[in-house]
Phi, psi and omega in degrees: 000150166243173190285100158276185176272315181298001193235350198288318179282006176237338215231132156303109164266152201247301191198175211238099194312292198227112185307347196248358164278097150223169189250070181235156201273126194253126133210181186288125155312146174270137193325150149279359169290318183321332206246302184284147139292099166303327187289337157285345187275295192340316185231174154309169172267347168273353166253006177253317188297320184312311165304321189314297200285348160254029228225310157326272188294330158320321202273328182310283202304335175305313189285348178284288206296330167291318168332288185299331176263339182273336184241004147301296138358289171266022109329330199203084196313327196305326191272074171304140169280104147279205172267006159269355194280121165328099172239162188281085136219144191355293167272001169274328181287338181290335194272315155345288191289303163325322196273337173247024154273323153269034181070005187261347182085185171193129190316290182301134165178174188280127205289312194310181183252347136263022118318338163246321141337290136001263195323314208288310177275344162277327158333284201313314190293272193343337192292332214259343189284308189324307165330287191302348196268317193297321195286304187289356173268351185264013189249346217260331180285341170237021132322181205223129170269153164271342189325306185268110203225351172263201160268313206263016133325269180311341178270315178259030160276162166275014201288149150267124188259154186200116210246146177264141189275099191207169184303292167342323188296309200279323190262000162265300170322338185251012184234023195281131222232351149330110168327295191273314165300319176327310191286305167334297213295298197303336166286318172300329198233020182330129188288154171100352201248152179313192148258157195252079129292093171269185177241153216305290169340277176350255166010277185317295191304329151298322157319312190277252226313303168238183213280142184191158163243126176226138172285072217191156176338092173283357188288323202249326159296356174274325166354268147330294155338281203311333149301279161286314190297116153292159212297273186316352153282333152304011175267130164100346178295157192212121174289168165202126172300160123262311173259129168311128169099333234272036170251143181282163183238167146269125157227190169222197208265146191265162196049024183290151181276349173251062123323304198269326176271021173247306195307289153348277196312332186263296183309010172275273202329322175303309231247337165237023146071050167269316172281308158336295203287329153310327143301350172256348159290352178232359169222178187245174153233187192312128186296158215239114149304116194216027181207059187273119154100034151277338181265179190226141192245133178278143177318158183236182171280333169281008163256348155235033188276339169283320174304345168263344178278325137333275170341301171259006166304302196290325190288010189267297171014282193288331188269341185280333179294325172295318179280302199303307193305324183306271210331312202294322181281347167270336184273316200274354156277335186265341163300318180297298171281007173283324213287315216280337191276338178281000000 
């Protein structure tokens, strides 16, 4: 049993059986995508402003060296500007710079010989960021998060919460006076809706499968793990309290006359390791990790969720650019024919 306040006045605690009877919220770290923008994390913010700004003064010297080439050009009938020739203006230097931060090349460039040089080094740096953004989204992609390690960890997580349904449970959770437990009980037990009390077996097996949190016995949920879960699901596992206190006691009857001879008789037994060996046939401790990184995990949707969400933003983007480019283009036709009526 464990210690309340209401039992301290009837009840004796004699002694404390075991380190491996306790009550805590068990899950897997969660993908890191759960917690993070895999897409931002490759570099630093001081290394993101460092591209903006050289990207920038890169994007200046392209328009200066089209500029400069462009008015040489005319200068000098024999050198005509074709349609491959870079010009200076915004947006052919903006699509420019887009094709070689992806790799894509571009129809366009500069004819000169300090115009290739330029391009040649806008090339080289990208080549070497891409590599690196790219190498650091597959190792970011079989990460882990470390984040959550509190209760208001576990409360402003996406984990689905879940409790084994036993007495203790239903009454430390429905009496919890804690700002953040509290805020835990109404995610389990939200009013009008069922509560997610399950039974252990149940729990667990929702534990293997998706990202959850459960809350239960680990001597006898390690058990269980220790059953279904393969070695590498046994990786990662996290503990978290919940109930203040929350190792069981043996106890008696307060003033009892075998208080001091129940007591004596269980520190013997502790002291020739009768009670270990009894704990270690019924209960478990934490599975050994001894297989992190054997399996192979497939991408999830949420793990791609800012690039498609990136993805309809632009595409809402191009259409609203579009009906504004219609509009723009129906006014300047009905202008051309008032001027052609006049």
């Amino acid at each position: 049993m464990f210690i309340t306040k209401q039992r301290i006045d009837v009840l004796d605690y004699l002694i404390h059986p075991t380190s491996g009877l306790t009550v805590k919220f068990v899950f897997r770290e969660p993908p890191l995508s759960y917690q993070n923008n895999l897409y931002l994390l490759p570099f630093k913010l001081n290394v993101w402003l460092c591209i903006a700004a050289f990207v920038m003064i890169l994007a200046f010297i392209l328009y200066v060296n089209a500029f400069w080439e462009t008015q040489k050009s005319k200068s000098n009938d024999k050198d005509k500007l074709d349609n491959t020739t870079l010009k200076p203006n915004v947006s052919d230097i903006a699509i420019f710079v887009i094709s070689a931060m992806s790799q894509q090349g571009s129809a366009m460039e500069l004819k000169g010989t300090l115009g290739r040089v330029v391009t040649f080094i806008l090339f080289l740096t990208f080549l070497f960021l891409y590599t690196s953004y790219s190498a650091s989204i597959v190792a970011l992609l079989q990460s882990s998060s470390k984040q959550i390690r509190t209760l208001s960890d576990l409360l402003h997580s996406k984990l689905e919460l879940g409790v084994e349904d036993t007495p203790y449970n239903r009454y430390y959770f429905s009496t919890a006076k804690d700002p953040v437990r509290k805020a835990i009980s109404q995610k389990i037990a939200p009013p009008g809706s069922k509560p997610n009390f399950l039974n252990l077996e149940d729990g667990i097996k929702k534990l293997q499968k998706r990202p959850f949190a459960f809350n239960m016995n680990l001597g006898t949920g390690y058990k269980i793990i220790e059953r279904y879960f393969h070695e590498h699901e046994k990786c990662g596992l996290q503990e978290i309290d919940f109930i203040p206190d929350n190792k069981p006691w043996l106890g008696c009857r307060k003033y009892s006359p075998y208080k001091e001879i129940l007591k004596i008789g269980l520190y013997r037994l502790q002291e020739h390791g009768l009670t270990m060996r009894e704990n270690r046939l019924m209960y478990s401790t934490k599975p050994v990790c001894t297989a992190r990184g054997g399996s192979f995990g497939s991408v999830d949707i949420l793990d791609c969720y800012p690039v498609l969400l990136m993805l309809l933003y632009g595409m809402i983007l191009s259409f609203f650019l579009l009906f504004i480019e219609i509009l723009f283009h129906r006014r300047q036709k009905l202008l051309r024919r008032i001027r052609d009526i006049r």
